[in-house]
C-alpha positions in Angstrom: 17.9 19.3 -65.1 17.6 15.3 -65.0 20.7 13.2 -66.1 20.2 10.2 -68.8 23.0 7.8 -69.8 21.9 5.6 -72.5 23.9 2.4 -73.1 23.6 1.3 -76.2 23.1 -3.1 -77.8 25.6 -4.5 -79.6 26.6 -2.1 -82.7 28.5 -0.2 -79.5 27.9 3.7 -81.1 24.8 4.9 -79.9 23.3 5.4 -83.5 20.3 3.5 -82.9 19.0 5.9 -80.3 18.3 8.4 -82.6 14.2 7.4 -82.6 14.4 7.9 -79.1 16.3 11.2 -78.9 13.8 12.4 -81.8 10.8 11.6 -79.3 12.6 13.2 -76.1 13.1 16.4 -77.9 9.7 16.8 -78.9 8.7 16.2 -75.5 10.7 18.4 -74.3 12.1 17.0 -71.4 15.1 19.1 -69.3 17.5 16.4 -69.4 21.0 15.7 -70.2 21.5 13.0 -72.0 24.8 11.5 -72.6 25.8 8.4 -74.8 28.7 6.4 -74.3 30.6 5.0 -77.2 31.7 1.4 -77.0 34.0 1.8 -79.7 36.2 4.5 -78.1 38.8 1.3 -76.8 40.1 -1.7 -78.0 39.9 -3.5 -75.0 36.3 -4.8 -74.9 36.7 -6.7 -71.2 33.4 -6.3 -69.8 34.9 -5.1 -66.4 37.6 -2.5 -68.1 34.2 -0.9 -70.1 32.7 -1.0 -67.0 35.7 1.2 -65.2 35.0 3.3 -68.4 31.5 3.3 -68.0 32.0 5.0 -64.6 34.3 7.7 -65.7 32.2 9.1 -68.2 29.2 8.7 -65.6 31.7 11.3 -63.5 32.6 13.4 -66.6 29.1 13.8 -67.2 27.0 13.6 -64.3 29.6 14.4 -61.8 27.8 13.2 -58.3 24.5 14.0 -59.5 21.4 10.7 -59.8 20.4 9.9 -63.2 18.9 7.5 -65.0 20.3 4.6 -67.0 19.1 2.6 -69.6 20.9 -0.8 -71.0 20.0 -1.4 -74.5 20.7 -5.7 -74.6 24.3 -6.2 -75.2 24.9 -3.6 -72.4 22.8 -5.2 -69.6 25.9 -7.3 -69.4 27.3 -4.4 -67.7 24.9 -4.6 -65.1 26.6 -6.5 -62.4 29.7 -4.9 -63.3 28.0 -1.3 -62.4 25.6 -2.4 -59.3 29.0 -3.0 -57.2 29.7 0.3 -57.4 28.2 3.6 -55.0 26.9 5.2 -58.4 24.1 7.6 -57.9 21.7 5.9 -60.4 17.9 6.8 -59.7 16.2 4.5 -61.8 17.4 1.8 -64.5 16.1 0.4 -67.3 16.8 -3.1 -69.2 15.7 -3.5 -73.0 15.7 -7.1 -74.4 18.3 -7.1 -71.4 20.4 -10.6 -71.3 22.9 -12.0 -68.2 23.5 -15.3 -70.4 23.8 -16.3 -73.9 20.4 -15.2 -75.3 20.4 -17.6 -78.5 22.5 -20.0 -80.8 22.6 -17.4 -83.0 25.0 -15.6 -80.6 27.0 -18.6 -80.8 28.4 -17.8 -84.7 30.2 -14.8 -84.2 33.1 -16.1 -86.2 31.0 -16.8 -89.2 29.0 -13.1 -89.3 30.3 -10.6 -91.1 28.0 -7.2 -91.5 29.4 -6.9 -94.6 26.8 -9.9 -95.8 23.4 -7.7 -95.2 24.2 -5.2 -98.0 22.9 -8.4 -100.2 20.0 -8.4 -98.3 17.3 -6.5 -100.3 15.6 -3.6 -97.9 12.3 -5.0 -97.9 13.6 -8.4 -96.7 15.9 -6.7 -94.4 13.3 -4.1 -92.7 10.6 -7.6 -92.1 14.0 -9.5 -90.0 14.3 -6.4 -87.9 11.6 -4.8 -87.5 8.6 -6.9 -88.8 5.6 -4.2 -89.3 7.6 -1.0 -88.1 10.1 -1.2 -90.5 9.9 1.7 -93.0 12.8 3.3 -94.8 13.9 5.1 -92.3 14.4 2.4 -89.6 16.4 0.7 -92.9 18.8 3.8 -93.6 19.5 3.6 -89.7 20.6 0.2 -89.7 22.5 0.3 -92.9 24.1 3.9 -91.3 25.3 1.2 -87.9 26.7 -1.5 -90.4 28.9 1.2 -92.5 30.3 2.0 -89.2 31.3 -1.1 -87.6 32.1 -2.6 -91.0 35.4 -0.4 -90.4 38.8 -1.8 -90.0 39.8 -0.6 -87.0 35.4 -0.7 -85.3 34.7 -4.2 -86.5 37.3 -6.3 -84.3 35.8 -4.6 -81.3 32.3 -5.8 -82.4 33.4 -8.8 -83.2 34.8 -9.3 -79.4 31.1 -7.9 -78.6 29.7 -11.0 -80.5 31.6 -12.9 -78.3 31.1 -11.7 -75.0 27.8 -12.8 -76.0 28.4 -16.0 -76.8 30.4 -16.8 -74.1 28.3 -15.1 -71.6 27.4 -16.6 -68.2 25.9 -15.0 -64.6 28.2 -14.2 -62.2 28.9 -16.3 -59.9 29.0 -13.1 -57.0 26.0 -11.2 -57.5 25.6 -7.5 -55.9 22.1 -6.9 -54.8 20.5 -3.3 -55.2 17.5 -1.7 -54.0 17.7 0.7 -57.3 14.4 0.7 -58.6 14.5 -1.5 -62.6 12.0 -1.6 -65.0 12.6 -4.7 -67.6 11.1 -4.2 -70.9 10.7 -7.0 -73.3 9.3 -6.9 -77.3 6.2 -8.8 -78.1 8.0 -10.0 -81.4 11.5 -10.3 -79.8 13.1 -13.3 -81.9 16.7 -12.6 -80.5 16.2 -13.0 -76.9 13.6 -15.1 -75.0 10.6 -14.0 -72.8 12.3 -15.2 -69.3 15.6 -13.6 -69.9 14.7 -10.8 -68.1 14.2 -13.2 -64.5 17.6 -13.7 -64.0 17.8 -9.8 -63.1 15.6 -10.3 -60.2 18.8 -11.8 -57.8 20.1 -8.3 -58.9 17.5 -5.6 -57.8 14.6 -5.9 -54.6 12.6 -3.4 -56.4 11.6 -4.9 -60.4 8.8 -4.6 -62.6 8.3 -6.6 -66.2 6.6 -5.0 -68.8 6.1 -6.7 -72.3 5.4 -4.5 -75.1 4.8 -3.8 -78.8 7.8 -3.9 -80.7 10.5 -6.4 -82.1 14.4 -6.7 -80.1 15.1 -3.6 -82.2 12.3 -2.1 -79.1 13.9 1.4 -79.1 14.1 1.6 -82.8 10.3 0.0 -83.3 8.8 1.4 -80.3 10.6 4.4 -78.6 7.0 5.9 -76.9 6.9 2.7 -74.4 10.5 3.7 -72.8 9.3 7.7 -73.5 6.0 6.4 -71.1 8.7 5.0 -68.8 10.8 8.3 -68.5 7.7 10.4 -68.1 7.0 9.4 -65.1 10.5 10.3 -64.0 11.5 13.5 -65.8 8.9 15.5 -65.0 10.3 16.6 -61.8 13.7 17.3 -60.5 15.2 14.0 -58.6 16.4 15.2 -54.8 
């Protein structure tokens, strides 16, 4: 059996994957999969998630390679996770960021998800996921926003919003021969085209793909990271 941790954007619960883990069960892939929850700890330090991060790697995978995949928010983690001896086999960066991706990142203090349940669905499904949205897609997203709307989840995402904001590359980098795949959305209006270079001072071995889809890439377009993982799971990693 093959090991997958999925690390999930901003939202911190994982939700979002569920297009993905629909398409991985149909293919039928012997994997375990595990999820980690942002929201499982106040303390949203990008270095004390990290030192989560790693536990539940050991929880789950024990000793044992695997693949990882950072949904954007969580490709923060990156440099936080390379300086450690983790077994990781392969790792792949979605609409992936090391700085502040847009202004838009910059207004955490004024957004509130509370606001989008004035958004009509049509409206909504077209800012997220342009010609993929269907109802669906909308339900998920409206699922994520009941959640983090919560008293005691939406602080946490709020600190989320501003790791963002405040985000800059490390001045230490750790290098890594770990093999990455960076894949960016053709209709990605969240995070630019060449945010995806500043990974190269991270990892010797990294490819760039651009593919169909919008930010929301996972949601929009699960088969291009399914493609991706094909190549991997088919055989046991020694």
């Amino acid at each position: 059996m093959n090991n997958l941790l999925l690390l999930s954007g901003m939202d911190g619960t994982g939700i979002l994957f569920r297009p993905l883990l629909t398409k991985l069960e149909i293919c039928a892939f012997d994997v375990h999969i595990a999820i980690y929850d942002f929201n499982t700890d106040d303390n949203q330090n990008l270095s004390h998630q990290a030192n989560n991060i790693i536990k539940f790697i050991h929880t789950n995978f024990g000793n044992e390679p695997f693949i990882v995949v950072f949904e954007s928010y969580s490709s923060l983690l990156v440099p936080y996770l390379l300086k450690h001896e983790l077994n990781i086999h392969k790792s792949y960066i979605i609409g992936g960021f090391l700085t502040c991706p847009s202004v838009m990142a910059k207004w955490e203090k004024l957004f509130h998800p509370i606001w989008t349940a004035w958004i009509p669905n049509k409206l909504l499904g077209w800012l997220l996921f342009r010609h993929w949205a269907n109802d669906e897609l909308i339900g998920l997203f409206r699922e994520v926003l009941v959640i983090i709307d919560k008293p005691d989840v939406l602080p946490l995402f709020k600190k989320r919003l501003s790791n963002i904001a405040c985000a800059k590359i490390p001045h230490e980098l750790p290098k890594s021969s770990i093999p990455c795949v960076y894949l960016s959305a053709s209709h990605d209006k969240l995070v630019g085209i060449n945010a995806g270079l500043a990974f190269k001072a991270l990892f010797d071995d990294m490819a760039f793909n651009i593919v169909s889809g919008t930010h929301f890439l996972l949601q929009t377009n699960p088969d291009c990271l399914i493609d991706e993982l094909n190549k991997n799971l088919s055989t046991k990693w020694v």
